[in-house]
Every structure is written in C-alpha cells, then in structure tokens.
PDB file of N, CA, C and O in Angstrom:
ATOM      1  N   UNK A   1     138.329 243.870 190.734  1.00  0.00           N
ATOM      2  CA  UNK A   1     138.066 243.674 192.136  1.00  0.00           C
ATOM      3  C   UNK A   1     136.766 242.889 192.264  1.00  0.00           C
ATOM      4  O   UNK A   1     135.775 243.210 191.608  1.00  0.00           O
ATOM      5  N   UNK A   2     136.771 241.920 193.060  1.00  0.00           N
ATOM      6  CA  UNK A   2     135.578 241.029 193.236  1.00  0.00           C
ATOM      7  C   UNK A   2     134.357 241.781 194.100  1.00  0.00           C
ATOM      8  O   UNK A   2     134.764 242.586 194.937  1.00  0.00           O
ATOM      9  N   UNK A   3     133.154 241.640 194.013  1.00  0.00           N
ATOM     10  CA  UNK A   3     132.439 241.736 194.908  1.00  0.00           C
ATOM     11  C   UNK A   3     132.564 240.874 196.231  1.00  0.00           C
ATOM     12  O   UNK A   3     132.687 239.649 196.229  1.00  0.00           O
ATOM     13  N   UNK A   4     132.525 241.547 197.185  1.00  0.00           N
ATOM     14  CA  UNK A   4     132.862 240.457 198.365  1.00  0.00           C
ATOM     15  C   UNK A   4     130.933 240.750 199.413  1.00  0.00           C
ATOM     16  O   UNK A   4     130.691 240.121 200.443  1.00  0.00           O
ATOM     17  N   UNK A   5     130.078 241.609 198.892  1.00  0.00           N
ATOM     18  CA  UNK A   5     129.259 241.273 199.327  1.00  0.00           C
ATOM     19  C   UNK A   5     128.230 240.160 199.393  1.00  0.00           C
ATOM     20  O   UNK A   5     128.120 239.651 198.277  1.00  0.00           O
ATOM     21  N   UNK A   6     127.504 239.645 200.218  1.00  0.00           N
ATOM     22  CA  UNK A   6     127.399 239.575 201.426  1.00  0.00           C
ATOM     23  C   UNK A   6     129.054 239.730 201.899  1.00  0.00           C
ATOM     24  O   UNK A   6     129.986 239.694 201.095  1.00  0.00           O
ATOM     25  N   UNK A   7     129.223 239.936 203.593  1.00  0.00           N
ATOM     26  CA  UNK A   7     130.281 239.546 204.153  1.00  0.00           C
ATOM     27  C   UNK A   7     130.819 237.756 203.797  1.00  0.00           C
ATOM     28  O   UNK A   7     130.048 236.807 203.651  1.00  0.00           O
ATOM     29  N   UNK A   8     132.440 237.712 203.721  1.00  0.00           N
ATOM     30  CA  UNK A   8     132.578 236.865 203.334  1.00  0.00           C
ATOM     31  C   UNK A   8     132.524 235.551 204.029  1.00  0.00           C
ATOM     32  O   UNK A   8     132.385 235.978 205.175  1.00  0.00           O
ATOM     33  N   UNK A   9     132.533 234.284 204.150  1.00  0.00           N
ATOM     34  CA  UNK A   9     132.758 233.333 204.653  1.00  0.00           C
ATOM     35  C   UNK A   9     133.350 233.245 205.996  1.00  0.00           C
ATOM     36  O   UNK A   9     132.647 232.995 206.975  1.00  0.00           O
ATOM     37  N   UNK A  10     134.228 233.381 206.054  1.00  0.00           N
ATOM     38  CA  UNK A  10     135.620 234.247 206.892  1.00  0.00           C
ATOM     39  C   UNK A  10     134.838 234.630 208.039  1.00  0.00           C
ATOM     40  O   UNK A  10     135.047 235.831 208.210  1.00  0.00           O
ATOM     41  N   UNK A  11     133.995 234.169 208.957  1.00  0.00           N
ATOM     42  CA  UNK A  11     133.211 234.495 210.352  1.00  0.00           C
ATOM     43  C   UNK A  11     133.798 234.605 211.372  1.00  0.00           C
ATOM     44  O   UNK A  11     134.645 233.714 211.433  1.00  0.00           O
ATOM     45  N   UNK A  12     133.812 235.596 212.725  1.00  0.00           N
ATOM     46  CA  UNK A  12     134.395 235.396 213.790  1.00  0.00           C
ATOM     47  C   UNK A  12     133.366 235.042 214.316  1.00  0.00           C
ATOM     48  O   UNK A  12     132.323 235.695 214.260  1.00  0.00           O
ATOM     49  N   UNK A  13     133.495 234.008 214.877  1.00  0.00           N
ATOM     50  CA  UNK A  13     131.919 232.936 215.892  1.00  0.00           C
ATOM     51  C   UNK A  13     131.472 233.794 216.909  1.00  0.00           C
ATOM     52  O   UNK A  13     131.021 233.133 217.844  1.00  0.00           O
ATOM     53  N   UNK A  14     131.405 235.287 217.141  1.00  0.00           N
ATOM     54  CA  UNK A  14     131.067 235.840 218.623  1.00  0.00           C
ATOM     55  C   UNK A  14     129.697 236.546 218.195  1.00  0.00           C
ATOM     56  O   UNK A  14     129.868 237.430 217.356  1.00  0.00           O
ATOM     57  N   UNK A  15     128.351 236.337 218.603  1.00  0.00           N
ATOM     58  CA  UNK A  15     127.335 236.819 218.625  1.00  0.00           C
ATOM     59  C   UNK A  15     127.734 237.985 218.267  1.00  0.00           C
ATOM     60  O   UNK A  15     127.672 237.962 217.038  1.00  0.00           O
ATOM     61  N   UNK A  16     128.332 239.601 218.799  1.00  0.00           N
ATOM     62  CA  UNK A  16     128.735 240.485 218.829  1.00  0.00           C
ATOM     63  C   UNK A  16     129.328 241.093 217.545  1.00  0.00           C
ATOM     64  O   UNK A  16     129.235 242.285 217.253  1.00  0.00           O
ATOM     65  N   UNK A  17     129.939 240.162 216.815  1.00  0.00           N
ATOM     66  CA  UNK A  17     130.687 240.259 215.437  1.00  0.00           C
ATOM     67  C   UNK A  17     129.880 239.853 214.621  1.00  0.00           C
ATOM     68  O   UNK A  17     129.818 240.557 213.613  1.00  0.00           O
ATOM     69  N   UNK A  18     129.126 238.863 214.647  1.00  0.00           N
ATOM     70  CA  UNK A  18     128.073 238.389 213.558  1.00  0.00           C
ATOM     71  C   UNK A  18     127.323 239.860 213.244  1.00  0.00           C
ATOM     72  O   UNK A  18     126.876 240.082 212.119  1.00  0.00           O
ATOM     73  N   UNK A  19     127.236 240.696 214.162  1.00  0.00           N
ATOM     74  CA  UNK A  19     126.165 241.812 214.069  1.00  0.00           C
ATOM     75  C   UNK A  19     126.016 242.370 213.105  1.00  0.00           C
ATOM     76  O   UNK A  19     124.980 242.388 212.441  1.00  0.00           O
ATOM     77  N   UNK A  20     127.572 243.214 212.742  1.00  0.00           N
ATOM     78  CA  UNK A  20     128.077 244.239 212.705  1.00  0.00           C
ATOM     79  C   UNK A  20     129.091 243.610 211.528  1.00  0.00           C
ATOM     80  O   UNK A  20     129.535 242.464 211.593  1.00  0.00           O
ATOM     81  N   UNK A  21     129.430 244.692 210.271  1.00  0.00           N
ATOM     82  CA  UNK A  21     130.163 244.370 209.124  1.00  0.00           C
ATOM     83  C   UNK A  21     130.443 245.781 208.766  1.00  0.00           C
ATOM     84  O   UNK A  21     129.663 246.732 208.819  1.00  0.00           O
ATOM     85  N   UNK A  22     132.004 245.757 208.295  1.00  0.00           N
ATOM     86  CA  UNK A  22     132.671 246.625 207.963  1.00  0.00           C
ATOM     87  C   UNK A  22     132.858 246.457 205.793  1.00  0.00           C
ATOM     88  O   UNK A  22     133.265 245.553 205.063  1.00  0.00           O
ATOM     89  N   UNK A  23     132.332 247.788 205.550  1.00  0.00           N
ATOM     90  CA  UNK A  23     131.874 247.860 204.175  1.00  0.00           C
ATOM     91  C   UNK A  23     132.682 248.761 203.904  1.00  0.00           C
ATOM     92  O   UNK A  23     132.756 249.865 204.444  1.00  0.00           O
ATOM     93  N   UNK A  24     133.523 248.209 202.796  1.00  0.00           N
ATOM     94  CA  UNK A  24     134.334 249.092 201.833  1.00  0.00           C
ATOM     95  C   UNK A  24     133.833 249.350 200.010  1.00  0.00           C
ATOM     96  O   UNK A  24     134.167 248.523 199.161  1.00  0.00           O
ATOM     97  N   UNK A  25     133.088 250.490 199.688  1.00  0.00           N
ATOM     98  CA  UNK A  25     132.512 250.302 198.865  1.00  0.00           C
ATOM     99  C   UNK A  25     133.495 250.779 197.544  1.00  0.00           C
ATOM    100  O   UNK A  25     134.236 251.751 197.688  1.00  0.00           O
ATOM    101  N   UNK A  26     133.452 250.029 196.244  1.00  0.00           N
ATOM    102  CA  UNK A  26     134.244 250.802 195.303  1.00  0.00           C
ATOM    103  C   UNK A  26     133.939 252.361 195.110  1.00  0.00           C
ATOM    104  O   UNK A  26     132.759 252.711 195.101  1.00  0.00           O
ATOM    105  N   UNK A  27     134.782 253.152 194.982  1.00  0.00           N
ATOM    106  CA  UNK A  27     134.253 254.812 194.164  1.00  0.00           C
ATOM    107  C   UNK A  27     134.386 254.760 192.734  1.00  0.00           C
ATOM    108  O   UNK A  27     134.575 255.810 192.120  1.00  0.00           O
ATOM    109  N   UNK A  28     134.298 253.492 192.042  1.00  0.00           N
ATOM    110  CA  UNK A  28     134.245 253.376 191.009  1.00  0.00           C
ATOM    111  C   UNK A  28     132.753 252.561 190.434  1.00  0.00           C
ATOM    112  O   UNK A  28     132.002 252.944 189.538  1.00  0.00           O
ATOM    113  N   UNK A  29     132.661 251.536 191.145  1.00  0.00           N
ATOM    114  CA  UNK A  29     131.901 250.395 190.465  1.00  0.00           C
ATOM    115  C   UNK A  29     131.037 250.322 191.539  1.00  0.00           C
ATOM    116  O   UNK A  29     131.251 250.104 192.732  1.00  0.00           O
ATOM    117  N   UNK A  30     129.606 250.629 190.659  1.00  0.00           N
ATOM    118  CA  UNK A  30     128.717 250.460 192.177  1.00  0.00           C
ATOM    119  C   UNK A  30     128.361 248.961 192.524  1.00  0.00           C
ATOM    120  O   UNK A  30     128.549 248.124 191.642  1.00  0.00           O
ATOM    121  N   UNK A  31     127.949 248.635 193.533  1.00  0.00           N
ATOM    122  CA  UNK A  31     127.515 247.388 193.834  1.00  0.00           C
ATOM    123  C   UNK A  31     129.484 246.423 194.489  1.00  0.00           C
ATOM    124  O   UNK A  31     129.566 245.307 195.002  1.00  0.00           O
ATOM    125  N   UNK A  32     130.253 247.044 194.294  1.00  0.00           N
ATOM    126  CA  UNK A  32     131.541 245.993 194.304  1.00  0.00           C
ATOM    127  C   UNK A  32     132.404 246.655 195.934  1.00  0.00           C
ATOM    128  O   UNK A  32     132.311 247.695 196.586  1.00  0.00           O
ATOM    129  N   UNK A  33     132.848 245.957 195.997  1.00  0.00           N
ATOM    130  CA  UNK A  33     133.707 246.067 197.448  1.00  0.00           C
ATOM    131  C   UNK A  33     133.870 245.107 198.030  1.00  0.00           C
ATOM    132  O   UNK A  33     134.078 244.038 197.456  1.00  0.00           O
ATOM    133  N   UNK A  34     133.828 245.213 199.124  1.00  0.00           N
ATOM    134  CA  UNK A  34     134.311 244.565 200.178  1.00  0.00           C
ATOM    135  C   UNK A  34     133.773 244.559 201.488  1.00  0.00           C
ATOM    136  O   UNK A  34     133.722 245.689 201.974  1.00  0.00           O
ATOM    137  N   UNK A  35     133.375 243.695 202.177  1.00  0.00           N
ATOM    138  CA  UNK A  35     132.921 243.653 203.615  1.00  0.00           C
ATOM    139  C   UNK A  35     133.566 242.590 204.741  1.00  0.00           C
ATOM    140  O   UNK A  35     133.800 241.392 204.586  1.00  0.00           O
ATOM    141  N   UNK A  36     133.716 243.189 205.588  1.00  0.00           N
ATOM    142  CA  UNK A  36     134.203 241.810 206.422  1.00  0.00           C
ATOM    143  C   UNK A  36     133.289 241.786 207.945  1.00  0.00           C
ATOM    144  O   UNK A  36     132.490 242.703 208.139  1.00  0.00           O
ATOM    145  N   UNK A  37     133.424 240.918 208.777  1.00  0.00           N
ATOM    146  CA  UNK A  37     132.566 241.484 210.019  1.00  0.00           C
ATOM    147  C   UNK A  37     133.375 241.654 211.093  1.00  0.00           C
ATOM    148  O   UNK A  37     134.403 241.050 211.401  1.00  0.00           O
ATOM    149  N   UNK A  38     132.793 242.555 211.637  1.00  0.00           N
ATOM    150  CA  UNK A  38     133.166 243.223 212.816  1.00  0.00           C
ATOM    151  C   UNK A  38     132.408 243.596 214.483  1.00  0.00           C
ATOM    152  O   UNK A  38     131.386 243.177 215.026  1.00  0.00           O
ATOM    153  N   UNK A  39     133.221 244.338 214.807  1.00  0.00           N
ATOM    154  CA  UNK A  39     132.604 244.772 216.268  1.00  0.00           C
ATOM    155  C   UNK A  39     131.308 246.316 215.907  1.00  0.00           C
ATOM    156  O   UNK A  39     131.018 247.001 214.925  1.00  0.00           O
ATOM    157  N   UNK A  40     130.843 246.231 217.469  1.00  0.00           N
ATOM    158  CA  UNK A  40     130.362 247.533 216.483  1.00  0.00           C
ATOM    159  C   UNK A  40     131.168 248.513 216.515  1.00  0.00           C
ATOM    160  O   UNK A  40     130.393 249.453 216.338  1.00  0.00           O
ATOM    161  N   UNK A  41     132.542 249.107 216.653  1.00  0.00           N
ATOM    162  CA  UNK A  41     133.606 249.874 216.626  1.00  0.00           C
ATOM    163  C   UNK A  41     133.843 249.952 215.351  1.00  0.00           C
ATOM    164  O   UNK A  41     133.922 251.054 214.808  1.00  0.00           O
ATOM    165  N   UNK A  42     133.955 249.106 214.848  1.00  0.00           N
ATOM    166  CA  UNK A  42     134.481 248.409 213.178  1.00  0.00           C
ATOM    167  C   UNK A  42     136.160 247.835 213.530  1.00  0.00           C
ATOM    168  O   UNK A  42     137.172 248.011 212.853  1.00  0.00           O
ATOM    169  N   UNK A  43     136.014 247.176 214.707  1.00  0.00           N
ATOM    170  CA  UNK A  43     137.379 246.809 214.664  1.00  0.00           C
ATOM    171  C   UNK A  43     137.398 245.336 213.948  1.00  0.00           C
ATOM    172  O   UNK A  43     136.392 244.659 214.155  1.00  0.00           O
ATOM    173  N   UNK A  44     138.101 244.940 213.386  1.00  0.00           N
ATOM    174  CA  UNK A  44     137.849 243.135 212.552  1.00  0.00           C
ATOM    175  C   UNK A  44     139.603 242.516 212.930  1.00  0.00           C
ATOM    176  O   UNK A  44     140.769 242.820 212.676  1.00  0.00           O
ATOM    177  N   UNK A  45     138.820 241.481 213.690  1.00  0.00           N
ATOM    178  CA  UNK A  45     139.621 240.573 214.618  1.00  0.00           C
ATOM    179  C   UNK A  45     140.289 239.781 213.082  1.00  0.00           C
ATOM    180  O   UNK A  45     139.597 239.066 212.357  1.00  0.00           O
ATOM    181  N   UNK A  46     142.094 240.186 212.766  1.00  0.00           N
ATOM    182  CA  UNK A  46     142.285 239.554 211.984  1.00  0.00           C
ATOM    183  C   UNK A  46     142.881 238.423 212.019  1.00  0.00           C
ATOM    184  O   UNK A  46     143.455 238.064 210.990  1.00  0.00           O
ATOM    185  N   UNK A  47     142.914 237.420 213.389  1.00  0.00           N
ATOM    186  CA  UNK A  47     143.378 236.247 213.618  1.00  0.00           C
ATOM    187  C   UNK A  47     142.107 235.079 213.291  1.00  0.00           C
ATOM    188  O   UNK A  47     142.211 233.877 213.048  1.00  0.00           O
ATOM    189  N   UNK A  48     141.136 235.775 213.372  1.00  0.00           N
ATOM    190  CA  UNK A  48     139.804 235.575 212.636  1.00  0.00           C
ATOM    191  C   UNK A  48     139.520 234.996 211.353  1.00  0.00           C
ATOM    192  O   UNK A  48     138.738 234.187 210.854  1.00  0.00           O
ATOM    193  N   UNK A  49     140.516 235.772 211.009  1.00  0.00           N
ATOM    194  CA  UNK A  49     140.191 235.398 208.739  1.00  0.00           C
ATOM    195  C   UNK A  49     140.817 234.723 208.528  1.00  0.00           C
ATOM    196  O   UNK A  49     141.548 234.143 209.331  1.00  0.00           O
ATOM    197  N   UNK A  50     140.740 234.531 207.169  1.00  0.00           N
ATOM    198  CA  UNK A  50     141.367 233.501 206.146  1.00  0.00           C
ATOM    199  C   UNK A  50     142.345 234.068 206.206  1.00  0.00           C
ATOM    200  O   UNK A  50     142.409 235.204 206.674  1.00  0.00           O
ATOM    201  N   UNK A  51     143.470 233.348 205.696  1.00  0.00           N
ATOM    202  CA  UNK A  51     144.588 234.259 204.680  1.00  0.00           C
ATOM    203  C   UNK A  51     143.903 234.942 203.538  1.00  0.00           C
ATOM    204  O   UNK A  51     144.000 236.133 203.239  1.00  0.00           O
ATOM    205  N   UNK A  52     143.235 234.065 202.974  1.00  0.00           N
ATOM    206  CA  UNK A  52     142.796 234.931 202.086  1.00  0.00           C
ATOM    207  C   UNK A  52     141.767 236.312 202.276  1.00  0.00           C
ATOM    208  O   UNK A  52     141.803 237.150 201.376  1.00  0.00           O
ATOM    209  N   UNK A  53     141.139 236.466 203.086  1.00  0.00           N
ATOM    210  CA  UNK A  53     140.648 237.394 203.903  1.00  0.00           C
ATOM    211  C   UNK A  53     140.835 238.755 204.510  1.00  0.00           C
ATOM    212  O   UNK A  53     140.301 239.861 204.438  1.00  0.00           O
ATOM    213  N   UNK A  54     142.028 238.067 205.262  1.00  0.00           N
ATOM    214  CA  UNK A  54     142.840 239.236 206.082  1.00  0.00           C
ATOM    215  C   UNK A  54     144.045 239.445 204.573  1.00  0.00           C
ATOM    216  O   UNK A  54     144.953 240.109 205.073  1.00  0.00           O
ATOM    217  N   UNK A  55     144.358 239.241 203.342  1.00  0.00           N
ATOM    218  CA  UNK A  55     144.874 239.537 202.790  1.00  0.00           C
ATOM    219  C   UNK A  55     144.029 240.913 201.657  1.00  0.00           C
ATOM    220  O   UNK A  55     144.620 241.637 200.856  1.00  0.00           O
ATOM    221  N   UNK A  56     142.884 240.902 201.892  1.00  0.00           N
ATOM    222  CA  UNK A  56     141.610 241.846 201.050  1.00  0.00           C
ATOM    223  C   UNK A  56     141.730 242.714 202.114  1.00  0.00           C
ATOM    224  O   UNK A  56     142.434 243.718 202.005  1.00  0.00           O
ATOM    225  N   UNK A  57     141.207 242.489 203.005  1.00  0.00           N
ATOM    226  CA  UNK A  57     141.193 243.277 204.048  1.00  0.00           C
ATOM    227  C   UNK A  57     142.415 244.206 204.455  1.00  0.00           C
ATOM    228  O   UNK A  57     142.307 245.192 205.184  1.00  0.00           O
ATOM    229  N   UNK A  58     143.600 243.746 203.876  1.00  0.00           N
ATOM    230  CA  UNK A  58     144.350 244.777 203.979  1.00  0.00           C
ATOM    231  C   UNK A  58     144.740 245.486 202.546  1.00  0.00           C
ATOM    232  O   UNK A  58     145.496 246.450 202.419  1.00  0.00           O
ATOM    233  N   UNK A  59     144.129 244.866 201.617  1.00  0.00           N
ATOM    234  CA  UNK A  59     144.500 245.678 200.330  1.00  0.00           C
ATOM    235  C   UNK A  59     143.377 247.196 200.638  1.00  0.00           C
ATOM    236  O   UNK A  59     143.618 248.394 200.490  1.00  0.00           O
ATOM    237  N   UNK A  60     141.964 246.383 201.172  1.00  0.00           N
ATOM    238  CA  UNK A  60     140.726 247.032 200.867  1.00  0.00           C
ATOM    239  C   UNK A  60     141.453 248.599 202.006  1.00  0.00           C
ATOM    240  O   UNK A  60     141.355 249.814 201.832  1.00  0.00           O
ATOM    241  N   UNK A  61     141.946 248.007 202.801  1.00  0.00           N
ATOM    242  CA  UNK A  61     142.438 249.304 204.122  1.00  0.00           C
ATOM    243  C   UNK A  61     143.384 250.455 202.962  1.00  0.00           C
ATOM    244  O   UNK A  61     143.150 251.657 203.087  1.00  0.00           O
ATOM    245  N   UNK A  62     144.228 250.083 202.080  1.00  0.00           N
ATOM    246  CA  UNK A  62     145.545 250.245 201.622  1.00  0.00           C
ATOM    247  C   UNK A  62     144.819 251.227 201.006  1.00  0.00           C
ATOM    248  O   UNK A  62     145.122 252.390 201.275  1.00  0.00           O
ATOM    249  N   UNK A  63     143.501 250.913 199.872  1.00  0.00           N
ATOM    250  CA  UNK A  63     142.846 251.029 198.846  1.00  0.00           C
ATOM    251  C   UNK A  63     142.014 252.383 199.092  1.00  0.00           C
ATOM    252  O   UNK A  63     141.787 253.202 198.201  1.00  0.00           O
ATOM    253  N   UNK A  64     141.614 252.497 200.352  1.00  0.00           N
ATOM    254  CA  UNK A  64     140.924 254.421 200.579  1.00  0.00           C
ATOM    255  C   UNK A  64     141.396 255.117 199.989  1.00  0.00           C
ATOM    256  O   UNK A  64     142.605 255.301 199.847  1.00  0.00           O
ATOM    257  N   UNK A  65     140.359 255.752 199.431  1.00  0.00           N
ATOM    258  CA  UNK A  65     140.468 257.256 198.901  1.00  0.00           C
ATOM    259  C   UNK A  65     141.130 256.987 197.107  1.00  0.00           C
ATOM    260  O   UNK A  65     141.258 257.787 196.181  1.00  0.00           O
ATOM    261  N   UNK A  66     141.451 255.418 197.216  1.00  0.00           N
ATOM    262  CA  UNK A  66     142.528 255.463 195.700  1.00  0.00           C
ATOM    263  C   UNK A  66     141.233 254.557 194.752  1.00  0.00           C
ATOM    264  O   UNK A  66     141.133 254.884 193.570  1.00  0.00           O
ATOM    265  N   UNK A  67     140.450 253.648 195.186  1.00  0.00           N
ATOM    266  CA  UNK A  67     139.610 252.541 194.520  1.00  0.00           C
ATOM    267  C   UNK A  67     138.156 252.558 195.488  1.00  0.00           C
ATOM    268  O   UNK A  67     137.026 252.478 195.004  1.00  0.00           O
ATOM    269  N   UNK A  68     138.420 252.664 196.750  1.00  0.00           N
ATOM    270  CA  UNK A  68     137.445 252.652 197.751  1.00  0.00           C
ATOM    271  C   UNK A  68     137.254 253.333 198.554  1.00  0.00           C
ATOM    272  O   UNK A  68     138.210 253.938 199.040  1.00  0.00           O
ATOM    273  N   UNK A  69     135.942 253.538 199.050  1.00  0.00           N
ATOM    274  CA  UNK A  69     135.440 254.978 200.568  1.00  0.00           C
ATOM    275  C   UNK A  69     136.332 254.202 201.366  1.00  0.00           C
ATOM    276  O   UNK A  69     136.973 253.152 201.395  1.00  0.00           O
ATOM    277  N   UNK A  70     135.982 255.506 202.165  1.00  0.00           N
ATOM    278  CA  UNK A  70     136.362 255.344 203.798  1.00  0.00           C
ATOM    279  C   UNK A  70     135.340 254.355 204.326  1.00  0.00           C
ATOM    280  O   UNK A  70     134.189 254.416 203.894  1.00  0.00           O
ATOM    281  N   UNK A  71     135.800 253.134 205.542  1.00  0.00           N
ATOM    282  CA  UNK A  71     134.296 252.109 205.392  1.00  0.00           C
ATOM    283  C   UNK A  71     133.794 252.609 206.530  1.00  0.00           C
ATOM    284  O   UNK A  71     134.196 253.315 207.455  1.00  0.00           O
ATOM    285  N   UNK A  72     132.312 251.780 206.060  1.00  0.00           N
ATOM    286  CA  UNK A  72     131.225 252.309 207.418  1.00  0.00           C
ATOM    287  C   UNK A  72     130.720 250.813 208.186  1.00  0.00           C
ATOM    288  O   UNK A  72     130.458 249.677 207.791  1.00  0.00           O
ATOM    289  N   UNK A  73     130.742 251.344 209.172  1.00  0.00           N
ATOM    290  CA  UNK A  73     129.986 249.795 210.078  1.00  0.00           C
ATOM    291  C   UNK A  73     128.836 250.027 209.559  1.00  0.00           C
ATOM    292  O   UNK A  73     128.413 251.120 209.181  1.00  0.00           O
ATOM    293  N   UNK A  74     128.189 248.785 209.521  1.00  0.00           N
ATOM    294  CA  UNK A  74     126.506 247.813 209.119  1.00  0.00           C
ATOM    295  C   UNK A  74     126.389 247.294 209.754  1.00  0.00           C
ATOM    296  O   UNK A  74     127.239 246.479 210.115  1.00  0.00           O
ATOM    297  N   UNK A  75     125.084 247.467 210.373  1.00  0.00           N
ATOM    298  CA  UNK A  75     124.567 246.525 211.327  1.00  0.00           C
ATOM    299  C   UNK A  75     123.694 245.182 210.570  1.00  0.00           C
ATOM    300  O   UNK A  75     122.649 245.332 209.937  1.00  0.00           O
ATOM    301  N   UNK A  76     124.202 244.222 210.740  1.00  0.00           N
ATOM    302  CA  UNK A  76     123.158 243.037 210.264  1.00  0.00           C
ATOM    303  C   UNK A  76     121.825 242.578 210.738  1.00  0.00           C
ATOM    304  O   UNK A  76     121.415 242.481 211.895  1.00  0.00           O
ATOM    305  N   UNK A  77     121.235 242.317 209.617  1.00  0.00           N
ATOM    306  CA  UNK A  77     119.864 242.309 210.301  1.00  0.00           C
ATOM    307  C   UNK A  77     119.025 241.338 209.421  1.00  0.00           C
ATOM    308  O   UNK A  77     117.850 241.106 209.706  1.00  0.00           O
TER     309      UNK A  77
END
C-alpha cells in the first residue's frame, strides 16, 4: 500500500475542502495510508477525484478494521 500522505493531488478547489482531510491510517505500517480532502464532516466529494483517487478511496473505505482505522478528519494548517 502506498503512502498517500500529504493529501493527494486530487483537490476539490472549494476553500472549505482545502481545510479539512480525511486520514486513513494503516494498523499495520506506521507512517502509510491514505488521505483525501474533505469537508469538515469528512464527507469527500467523489466527482472531485481522479479515477485513480476515488478508486483508493474506495478500497481505503472497503479496507477498515481489515488494513486500516476508522478515518479521522484533519484540519489543515
């Protein structure tokens, strides 16, 4: 599994979303996961991403509790 921190490339242009990033951390490998950005809800607009993007993003969802936490919103700063 790649590190995808920082959040990836994959930006939704809304002040509001730049904020805020949704972190899926491995329960295996520290430092590795996944982040994407979000609202501050942690909702992540997936008309937004890449394919390649919204395709992590749904493994990383799939992946709780089996490879990765439950994710937490981050506020950017």
């Amino acid at each position: 599994m790649a590190s995808l921190f920082p959040p990836q490339s994959a930006q939704i242009d809304t002040p509001q979303a730049l904020l805020h990033e949704l972190r899926y951390q491995s329960l295996f490998r520290e430092g590795r996961g996944f982040s994407f950005p979000c609202d501050e809800r942690g909702d992540v607009n997936l008309d937004a991403l890449s394919e390649r993007a919204r395709n992590n993003y749904l493994f990383a969802r799939a992946m709780v509790g089996r490879e990765l936490a439950r994710p937490e919103v981050r506020v950017l700063g």
